[in-house]
PABAKE-782472 format. One record per residue (C-alpha): residue number from 0; residue in three letters; x, y, z. Coordinates in steps of 0.02 Angstrom, whole numbers. Layout:
<recs>
(NUM,'ALA',(X,Y,Z)) ...
</recs>
This chain:
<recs>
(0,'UNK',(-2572,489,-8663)) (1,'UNK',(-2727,386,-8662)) (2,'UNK',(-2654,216,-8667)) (3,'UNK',(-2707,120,-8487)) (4,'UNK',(-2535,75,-8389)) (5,'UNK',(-2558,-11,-8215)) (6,'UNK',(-2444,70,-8087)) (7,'UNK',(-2421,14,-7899)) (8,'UNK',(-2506,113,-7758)) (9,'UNK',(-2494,71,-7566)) (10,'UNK',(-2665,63,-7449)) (11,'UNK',(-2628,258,-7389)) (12,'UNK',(-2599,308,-7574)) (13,'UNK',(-2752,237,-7649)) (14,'UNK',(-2845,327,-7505)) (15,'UNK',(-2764,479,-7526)) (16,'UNK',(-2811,491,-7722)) (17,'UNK',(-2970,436,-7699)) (18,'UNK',(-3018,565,-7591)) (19,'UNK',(-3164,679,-7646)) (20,'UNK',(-3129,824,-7540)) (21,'UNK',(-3059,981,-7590)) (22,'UNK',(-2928,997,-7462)) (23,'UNK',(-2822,880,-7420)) (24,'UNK',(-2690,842,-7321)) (25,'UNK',(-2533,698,-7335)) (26,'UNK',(-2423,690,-7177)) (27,'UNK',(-2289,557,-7225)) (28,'UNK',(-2128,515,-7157)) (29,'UNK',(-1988,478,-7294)) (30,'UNK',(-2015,368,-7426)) (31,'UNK',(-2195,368,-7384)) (32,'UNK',(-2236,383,-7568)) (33,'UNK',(-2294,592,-7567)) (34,'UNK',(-2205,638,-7725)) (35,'UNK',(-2298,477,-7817)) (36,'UNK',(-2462,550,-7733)) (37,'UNK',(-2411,717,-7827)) (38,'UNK',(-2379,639,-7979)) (39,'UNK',(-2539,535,-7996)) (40,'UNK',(-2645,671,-7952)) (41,'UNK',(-2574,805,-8066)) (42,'UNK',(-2586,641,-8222)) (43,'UNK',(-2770,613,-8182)) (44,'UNK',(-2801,820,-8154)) (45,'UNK',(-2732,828,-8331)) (46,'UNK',(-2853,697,-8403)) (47,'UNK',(-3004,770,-8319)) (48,'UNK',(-2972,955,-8351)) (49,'UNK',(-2860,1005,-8498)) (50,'UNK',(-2821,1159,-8523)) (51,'UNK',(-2834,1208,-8329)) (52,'UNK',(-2685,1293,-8257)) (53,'UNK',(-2646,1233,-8077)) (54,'UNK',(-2477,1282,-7971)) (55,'UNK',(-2346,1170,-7875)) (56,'UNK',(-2272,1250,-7711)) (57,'UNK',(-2152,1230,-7593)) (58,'UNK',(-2003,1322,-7491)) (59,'UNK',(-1906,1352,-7610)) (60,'UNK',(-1855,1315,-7815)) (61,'UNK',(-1726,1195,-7751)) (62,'UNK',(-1850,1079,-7652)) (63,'UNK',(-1943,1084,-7792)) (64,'UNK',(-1800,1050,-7934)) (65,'UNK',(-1692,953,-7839)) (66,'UNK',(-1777,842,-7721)) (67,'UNK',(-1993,811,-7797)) (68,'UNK',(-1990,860,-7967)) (69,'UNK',(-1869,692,-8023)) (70,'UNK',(-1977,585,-7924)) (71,'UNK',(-2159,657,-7986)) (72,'UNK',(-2075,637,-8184)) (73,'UNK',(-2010,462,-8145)) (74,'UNK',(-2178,426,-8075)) (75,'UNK',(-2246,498,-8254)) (76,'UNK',(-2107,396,-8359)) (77,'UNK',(-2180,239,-8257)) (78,'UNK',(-2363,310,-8318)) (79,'UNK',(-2296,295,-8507)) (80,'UNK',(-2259,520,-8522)) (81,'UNK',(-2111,547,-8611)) (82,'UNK',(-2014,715,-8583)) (83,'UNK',(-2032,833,-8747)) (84,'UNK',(-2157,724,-8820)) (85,'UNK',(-2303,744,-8687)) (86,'UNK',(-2257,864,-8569)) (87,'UNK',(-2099,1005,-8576)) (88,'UNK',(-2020,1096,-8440)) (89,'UNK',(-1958,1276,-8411)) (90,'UNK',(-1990,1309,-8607)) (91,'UNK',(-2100,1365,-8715)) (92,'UNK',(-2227,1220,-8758)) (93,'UNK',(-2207,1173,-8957)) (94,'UNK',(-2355,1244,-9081)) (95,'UNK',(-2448,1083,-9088)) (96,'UNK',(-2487,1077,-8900)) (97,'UNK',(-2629,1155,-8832)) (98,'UNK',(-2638,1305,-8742)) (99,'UNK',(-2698,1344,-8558)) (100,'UNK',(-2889,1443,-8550)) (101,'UNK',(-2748,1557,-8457)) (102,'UNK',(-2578,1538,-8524)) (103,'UNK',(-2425,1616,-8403)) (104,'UNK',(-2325,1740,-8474)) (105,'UNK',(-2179,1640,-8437)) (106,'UNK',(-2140,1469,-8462)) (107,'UNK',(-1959,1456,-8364)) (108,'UNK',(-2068,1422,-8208)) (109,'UNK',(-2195,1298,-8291)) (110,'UNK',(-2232,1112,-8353)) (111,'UNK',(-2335,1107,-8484)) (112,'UNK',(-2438,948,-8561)) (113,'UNK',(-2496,921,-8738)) (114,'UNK',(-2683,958,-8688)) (115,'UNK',(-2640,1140,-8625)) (116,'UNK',(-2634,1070,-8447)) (117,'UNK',(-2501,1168,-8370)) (118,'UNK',(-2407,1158,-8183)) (119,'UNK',(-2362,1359,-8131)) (120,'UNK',(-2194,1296,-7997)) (121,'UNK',(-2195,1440,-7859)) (122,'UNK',(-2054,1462,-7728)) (123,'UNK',(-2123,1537,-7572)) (124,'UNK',(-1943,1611,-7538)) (125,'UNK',(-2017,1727,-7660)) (126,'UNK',(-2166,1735,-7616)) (127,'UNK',(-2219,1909,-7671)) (128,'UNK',(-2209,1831,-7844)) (129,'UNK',(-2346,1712,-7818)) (130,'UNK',(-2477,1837,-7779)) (131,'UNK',(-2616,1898,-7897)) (132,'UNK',(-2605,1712,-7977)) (133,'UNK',(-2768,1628,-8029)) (134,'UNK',(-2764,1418,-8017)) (135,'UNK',(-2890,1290,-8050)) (136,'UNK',(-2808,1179,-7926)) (137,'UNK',(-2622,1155,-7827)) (138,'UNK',(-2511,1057,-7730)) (139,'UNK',(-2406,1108,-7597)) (140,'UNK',(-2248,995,-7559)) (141,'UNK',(-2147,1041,-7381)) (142,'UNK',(-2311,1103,-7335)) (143,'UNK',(-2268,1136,-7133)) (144,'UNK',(-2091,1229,-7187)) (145,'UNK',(-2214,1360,-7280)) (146,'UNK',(-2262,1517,-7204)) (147,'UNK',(-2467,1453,-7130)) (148,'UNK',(-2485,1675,-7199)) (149,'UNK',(-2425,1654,-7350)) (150,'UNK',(-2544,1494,-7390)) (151,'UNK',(-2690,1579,-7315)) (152,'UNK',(-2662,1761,-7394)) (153,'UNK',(-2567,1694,-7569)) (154,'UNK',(-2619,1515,-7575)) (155,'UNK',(-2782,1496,-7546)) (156,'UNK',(-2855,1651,-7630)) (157,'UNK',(-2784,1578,-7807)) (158,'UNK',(-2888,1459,-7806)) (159,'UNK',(-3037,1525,-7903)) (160,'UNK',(-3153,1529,-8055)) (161,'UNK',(-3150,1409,-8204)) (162,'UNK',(-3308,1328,-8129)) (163,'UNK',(-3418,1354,-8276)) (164,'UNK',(-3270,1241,-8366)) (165,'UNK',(-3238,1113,-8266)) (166,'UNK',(-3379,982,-8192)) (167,'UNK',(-3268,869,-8080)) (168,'UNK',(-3225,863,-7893)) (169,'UNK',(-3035,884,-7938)) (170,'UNK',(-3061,1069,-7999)) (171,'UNK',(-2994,1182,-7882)) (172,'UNK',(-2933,1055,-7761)) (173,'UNK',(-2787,1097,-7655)) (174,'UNK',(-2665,938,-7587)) (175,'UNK',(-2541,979,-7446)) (176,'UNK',(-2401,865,-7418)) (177,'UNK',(-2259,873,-7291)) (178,'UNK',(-2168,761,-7152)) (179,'UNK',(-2207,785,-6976)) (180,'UNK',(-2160,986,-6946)) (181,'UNK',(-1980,1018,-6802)) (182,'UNK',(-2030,1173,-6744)) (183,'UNK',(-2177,1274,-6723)) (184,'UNK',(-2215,1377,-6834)) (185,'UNK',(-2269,1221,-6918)) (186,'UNK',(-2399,1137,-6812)) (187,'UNK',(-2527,1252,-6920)) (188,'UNK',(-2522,1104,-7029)) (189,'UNK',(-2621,992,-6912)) (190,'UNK',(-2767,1114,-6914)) (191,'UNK',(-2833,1014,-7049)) (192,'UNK',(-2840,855,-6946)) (193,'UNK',(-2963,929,-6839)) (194,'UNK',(-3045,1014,-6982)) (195,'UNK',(-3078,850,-7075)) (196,'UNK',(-3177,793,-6909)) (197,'UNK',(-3272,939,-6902)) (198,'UNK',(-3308,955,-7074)) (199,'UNK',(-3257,778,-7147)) (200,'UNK',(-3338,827,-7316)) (201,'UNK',(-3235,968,-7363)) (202,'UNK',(-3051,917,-7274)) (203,'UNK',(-2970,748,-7292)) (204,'UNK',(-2823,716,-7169)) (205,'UNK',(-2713,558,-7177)) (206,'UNK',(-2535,517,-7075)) (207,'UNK',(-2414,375,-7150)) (208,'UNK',(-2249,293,-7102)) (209,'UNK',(-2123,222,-7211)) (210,'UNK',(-2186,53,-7162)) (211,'UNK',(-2350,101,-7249)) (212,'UNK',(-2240,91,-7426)) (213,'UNK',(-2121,-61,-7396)) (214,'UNK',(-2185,-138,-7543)) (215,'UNK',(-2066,-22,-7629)) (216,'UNK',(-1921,41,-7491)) (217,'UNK',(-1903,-157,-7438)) (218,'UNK',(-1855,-184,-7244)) (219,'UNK',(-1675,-185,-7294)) (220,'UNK',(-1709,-15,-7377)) (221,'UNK',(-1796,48,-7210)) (222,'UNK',(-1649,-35,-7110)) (223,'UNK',(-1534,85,-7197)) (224,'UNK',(-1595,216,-7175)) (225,'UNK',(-1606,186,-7004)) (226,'UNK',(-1434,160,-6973)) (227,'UNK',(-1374,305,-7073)) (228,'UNK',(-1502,427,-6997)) (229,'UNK',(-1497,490,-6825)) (230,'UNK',(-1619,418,-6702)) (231,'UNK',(-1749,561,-6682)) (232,'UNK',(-1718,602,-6873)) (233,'UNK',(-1771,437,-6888)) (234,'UNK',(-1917,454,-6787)) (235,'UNK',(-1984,619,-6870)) (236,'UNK',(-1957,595,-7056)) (237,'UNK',(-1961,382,-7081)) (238,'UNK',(-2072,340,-6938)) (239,'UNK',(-2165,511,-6964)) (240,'UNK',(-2171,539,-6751)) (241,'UNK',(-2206,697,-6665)) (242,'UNK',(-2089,769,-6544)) (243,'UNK',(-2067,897,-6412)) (244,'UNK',(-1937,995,-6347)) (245,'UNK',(-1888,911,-6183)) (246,'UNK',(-1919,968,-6016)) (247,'UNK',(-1807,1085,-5919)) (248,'UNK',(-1701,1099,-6075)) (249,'UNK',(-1541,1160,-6053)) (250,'UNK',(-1561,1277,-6187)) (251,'UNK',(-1718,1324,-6120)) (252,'UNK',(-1722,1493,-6208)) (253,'UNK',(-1694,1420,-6395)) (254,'UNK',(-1866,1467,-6524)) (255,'UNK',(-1821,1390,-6689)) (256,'UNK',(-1949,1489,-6767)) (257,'UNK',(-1835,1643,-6715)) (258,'UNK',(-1670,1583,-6710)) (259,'UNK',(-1709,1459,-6852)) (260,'UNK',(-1689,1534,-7048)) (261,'UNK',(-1704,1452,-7226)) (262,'UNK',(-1572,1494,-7318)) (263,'UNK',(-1595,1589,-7489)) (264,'UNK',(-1528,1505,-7665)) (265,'UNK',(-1450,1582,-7813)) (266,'UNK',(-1545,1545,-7954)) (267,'UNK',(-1490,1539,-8152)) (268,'UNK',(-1589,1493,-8322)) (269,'UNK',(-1552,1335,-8428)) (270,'UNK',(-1615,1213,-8574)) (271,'UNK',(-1770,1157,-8421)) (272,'UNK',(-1797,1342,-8370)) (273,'UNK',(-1743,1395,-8166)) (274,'UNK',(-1609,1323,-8120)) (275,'UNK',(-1513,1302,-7943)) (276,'UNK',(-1352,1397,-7948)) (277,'UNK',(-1292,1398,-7784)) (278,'UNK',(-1344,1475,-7605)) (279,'UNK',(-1327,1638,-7540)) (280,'UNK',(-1312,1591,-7385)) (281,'UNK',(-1111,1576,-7350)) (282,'UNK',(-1028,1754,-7382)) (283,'UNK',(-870,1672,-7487)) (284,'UNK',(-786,1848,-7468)) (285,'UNK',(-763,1841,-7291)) (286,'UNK',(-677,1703,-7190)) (287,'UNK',(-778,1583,-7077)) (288,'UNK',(-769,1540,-6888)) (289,'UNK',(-767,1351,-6826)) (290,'UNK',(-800,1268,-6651)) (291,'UNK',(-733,1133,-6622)) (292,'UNK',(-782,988,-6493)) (293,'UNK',(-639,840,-6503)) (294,'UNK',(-700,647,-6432)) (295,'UNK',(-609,491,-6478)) (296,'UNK',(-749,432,-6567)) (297,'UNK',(-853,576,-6633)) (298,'UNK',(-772,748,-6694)) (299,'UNK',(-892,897,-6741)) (300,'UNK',(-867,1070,-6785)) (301,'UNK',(-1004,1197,-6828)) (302,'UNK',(-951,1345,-6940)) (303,'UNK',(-991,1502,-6925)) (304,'UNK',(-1017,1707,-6995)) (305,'UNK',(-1054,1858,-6917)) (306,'UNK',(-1121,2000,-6977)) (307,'UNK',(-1195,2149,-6947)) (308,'UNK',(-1207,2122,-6744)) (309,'UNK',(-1283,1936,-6797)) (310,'UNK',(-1207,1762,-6768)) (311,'UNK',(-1243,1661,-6906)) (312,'UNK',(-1219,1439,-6895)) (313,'UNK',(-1211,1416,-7077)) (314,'UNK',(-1157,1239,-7065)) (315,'UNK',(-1125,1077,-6945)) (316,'UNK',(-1013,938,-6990)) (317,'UNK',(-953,786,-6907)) (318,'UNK',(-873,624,-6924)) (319,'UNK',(-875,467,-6800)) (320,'UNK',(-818,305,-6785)) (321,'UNK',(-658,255,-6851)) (322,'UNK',(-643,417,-6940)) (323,'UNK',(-543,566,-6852)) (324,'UNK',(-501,737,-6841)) (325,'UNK',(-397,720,-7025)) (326,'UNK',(-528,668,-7080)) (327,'UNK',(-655,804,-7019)) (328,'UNK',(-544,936,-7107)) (329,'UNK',(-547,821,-7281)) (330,'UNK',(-741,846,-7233)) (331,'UNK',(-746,1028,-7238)) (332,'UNK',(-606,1059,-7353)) (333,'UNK',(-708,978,-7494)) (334,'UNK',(-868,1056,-7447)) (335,'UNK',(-775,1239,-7446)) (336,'UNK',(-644,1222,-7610)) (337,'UNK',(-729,1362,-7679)) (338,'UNK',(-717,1495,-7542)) (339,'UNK',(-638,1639,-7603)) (340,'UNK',(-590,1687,-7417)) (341,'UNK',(-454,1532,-7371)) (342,'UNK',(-453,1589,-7179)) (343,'UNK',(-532,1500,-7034)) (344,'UNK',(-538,1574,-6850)) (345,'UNK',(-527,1418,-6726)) (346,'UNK',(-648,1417,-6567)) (347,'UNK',(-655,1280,-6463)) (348,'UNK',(-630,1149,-6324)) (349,'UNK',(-482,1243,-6217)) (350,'UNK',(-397,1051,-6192)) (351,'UNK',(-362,1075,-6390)) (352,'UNK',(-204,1190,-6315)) (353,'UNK',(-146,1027,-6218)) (354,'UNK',(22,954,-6254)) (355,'UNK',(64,767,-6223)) (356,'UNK',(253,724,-6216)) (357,'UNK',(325,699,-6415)) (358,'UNK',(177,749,-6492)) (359,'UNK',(91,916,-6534)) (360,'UNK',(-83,986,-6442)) (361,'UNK',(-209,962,-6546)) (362,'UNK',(-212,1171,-6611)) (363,'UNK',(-50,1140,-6701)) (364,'UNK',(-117,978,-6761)) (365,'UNK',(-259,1059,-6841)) (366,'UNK',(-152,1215,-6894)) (367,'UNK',(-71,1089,-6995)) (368,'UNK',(-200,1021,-7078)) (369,'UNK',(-277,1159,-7123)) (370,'UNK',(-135,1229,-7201)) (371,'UNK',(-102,1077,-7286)) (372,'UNK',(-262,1107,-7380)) (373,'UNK',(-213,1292,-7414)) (374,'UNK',(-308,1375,-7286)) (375,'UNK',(-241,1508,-7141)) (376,'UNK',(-282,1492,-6947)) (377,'UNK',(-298,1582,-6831)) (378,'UNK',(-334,1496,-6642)) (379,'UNK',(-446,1611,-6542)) (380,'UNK',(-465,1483,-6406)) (381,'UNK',(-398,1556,-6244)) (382,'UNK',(-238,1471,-6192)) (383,'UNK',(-214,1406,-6014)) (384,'UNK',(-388,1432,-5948)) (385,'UNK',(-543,1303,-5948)) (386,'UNK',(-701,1342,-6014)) (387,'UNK',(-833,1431,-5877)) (388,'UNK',(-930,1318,-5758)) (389,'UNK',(-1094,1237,-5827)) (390,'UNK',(-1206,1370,-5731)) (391,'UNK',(-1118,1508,-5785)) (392,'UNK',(-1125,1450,-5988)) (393,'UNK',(-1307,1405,-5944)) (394,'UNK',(-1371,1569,-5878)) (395,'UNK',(-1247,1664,-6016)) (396,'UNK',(-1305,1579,-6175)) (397,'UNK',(-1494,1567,-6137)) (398,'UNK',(-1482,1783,-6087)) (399,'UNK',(-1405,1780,-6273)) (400,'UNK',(-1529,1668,-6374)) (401,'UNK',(-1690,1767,-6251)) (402,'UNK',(-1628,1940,-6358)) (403,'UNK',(-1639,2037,-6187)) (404,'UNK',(-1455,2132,-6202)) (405,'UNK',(-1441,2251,-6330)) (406,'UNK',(-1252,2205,-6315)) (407,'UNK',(-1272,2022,-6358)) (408,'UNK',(-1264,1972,-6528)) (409,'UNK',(-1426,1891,-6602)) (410,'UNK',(-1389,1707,-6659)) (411,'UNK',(-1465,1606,-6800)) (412,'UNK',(-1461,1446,-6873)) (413,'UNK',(-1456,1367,-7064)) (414,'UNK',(-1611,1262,-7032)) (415,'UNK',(-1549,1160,-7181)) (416,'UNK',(-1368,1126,-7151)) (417,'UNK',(-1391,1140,-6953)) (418,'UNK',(-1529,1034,-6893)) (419,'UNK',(-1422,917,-6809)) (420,'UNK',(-1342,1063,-6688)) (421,'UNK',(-1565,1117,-6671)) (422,'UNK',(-1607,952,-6619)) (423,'UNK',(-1465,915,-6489)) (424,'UNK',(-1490,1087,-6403)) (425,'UNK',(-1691,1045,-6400)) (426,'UNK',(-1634,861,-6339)) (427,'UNK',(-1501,906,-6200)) (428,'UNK',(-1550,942,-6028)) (429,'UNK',(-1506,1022,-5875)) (430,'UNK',(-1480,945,-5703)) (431,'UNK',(-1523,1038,-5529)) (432,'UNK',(-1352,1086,-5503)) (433,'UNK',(-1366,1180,-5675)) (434,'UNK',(-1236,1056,-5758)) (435,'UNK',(-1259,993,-5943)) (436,'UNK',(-1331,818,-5922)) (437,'UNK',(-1180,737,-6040)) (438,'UNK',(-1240,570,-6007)) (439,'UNK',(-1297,503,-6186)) (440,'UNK',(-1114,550,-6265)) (441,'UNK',(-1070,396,-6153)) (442,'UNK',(-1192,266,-6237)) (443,'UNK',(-1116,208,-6392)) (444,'UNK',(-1276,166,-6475)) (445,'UNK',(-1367,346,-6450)) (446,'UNK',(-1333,434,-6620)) (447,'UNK',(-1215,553,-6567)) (448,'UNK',(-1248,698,-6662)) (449,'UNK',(-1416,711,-6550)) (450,'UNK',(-1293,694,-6389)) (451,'UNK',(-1241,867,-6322)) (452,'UNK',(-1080,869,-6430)) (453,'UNK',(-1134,1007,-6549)) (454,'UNK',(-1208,1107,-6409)) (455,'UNK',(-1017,1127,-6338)) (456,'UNK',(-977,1190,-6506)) (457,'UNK',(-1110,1317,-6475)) (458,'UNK',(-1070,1357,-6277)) (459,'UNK',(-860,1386,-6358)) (460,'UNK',(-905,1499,-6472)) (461,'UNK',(-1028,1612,-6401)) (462,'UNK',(-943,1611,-6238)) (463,'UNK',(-759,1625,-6307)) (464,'UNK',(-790,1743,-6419)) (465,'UNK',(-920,1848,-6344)) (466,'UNK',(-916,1807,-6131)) (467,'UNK',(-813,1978,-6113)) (468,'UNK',(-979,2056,-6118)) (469,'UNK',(-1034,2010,-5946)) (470,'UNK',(-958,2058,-5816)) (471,'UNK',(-1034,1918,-5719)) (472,'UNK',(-943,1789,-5850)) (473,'UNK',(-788,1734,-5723)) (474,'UNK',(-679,1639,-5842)) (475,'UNK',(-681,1745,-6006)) (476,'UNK',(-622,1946,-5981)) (477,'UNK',(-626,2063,-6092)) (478,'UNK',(-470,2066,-6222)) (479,'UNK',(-435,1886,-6178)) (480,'UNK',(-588,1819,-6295)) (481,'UNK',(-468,1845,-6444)) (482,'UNK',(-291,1790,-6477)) (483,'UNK',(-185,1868,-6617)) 
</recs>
């Protein structure tokens, strides 16, 4: 490992890495270059401290697996580190390598390198795990999606000792990367940019764009992305902008801290130690919900479970364009082939019930469909009635996501699979007269799943299935919410 290679860093990199403080902190859109930054720093950690034992966290072992790991080994490969030669993964390291001053117990969780420098990966979905650890040093990737608790209670207090051993500003450094945080519960993370101007010798705090790394992403690269992304998604994770939740919202009453949830991941051994087996998330025992909203040019559905007096969202998928409805179902057929549970209750735009003259309404269209692809229906949408007046859905879904009826279900949201639906119900407002202001589903170049679309999907299911409840809900009585 000692041979010099010359690899290519942008302006923000460079500054990043060459940093002398101890905590520091990377806020970068997509394709900003983190993961490189994670890679370089653990290659020159491992130079100037072998044998020093240093973890790599984030929300969960897929993140880590899945999405940073490949790019912090290419970034090695690129460095001249070859797999099994300098460094193994999720295996016990061969005799000749040195060990760590303190070696884990287990290696399915761990990188190790030929001088006994060794990477401890820690899922914060488990966090309980991580505690009692003792690091010389760590990186945290996702940064704003962990818990600010457990980095300041599990996190931090690693970080200790060793200092006798190691004579260089990189021991016991700690590096936090993440894009601009959605919701809350991850603004924590720009504590540290006022911390580095109060104490600009101990915190280092740098933002960057994708722009900052078009050396490597190219503008065509950037282009793409930006015409494959949403616009806000854009905004947040490429252009690395902050946003807030607009102004007399009409989903004034959604918290995504509360009615936002990570979802948990099955998680198996193999030749590289932990490996991603599935998610627990989607019950494939019992059959799912859908509500849809129909448009000639963009179809959505959102799925859904319930359990245990709680709505779950555990997924939002769409198509647009010249794609339709048939196409929707290919969509979610595909994604769902190995539900054990082939059944689907159908919630949705009452105009789905509609017949033209010759042709089917678009219920027994679906029905088809579905069954085509070996999957029951049943259509819970109320026949011959229209959906409640805008007020009326505005006053009953916000009492619903506010928690203040104990006979309201409590509703969550898949953060991962659902943060299209999250960001259209933050993005849609409300007019005086308490209508849904629909206007951006009219302007063709406003990404569409940010227009209120997927908040209809929301408004038909909650209110469909669960608008008996009230007995101020006009539209929806009790026993007519479900059709068998």
């Amino acid at each position: 490992m000692s041979r010099t290679k010359k690899i290519f860093l942008n302006n923000k990199q460079r500054r990043f890495i060459n940093a002398r403080q101890k905590t520091r902190c990377f806020v970068g859109g997509r394709g900003s270059g983190k993961s490189t930054c994670i890679g370089v720093v653990n290659r020159m950690r491992a130079a100037l401290m072998p044998r020093a034992k240093v973890f790599f966290a984030s929300t969960t072992y897929n993140q880590i697996l899945t999405k940073t790991l490949p790019a912090i080994e290419n970034m090695w490969q690129m460095m001249g580190m070859q797999e099994d030669i300098h460094y193994v993964v999720g295996k016990r390291p061969p005799k000749h390598f040195d060990l760590p001053y303190s070696p884990p117990r287990n290696h399915t969780n761990v990188i190790s390198l030929m001088n006994g420098y060794c990477i401890e990966m820690l899922s914060m979905d488990r966090a309980d795990l991580a505690r009692g650890g003792s690091y010389d040093g760590g990186d945290i990737d996702e940064a704003a999606l962990v818990n600010s608790e457990d980095f300041q209670k599990i996190l931090i207090p690693s970080i200790r000792g060793n200092s006798h051993r190691f004579r260089t500003h990189w021991h016991q450094n700690v590096n936090l990367y993440t894009t601009i945080p959605w919701k809350p519960s991850g603004f924590w993370i720009f504590d540290f940019e006022e911390k580095a101007k109060i104490y600009p010798d101990e915190y280092y705090y740098i933002e960057s764009t994708a722009y900052d790394n078009i050396e490597i992403l190219t503008q065509k690269g950037i282009d793409r992305m930006q015409r494959e992304m949403g616009y806000l998604a854009f905004q947040v994770e490429v252009m690395n902008k902050r946003i807030t939740k607009v102004e007399d919202g009409f989903y004034s009453a959604l918290d995504e801290d509360k009615h936002g949830y990570t979802p948990t991941y099955e998680y198996g051994e193999g030749e590289r130690g932990i490996t991603v087996t599935g998610t627990k998330d989607v019950d494939k025992e019992t059959f799912l919900e859908l509500s849809f909203d129909f448009s000639g040019w963009f179809n959505c559905v959102t799925i859904w479970q319930e359990s245990k007096g709680e709505e779950h969202c555990k997924d939002a998928l769409h198509v647009k364009g010249s794609k339709k409805l048939d196409d929707l179902i290919d969509l979610f057929a595909n994604k769902y082939k190995g539900h054990h549970r082939k059944f689907v209750r159908i919630w949705g735009e009452p105009r789905g019930h509609d017949r033209q003259p010759m042709t089917p309404s678009i219920y027994e269209s679906l029905t088809a469909m579905f069954n085509r692809k070996g999957w029951q229906v049943e259509i819970a949408v109320p026949p011959g009635r229209r959906t409640s007046n805008h007020k009326d859905r505005h006053t009953f879904v916000n009492e619903v996501l506010s928690e203040s009826n104990p006979s309201y279900p409590k509703v969550r949201w898949n953060e991962d699979s659902c943060k299209d639906v999250i960001i259209a119900m933050n993005s849609t407002q409300v007019r005086p007269d308490f209508t849904k202001d629909k206007s951006k589903e009219k302007i063709r170049s406003f990404p569409q799943e940010h227009a209120p679309h997927y908040t209809d999907t929301v408004d038909y299911y909650l209110v469909q299935k669960h608008g008996w409840r009230t007995m101020n809900h006009g539209n929806v009585g009790a026993g007519e919410a479900m059709i068998i």
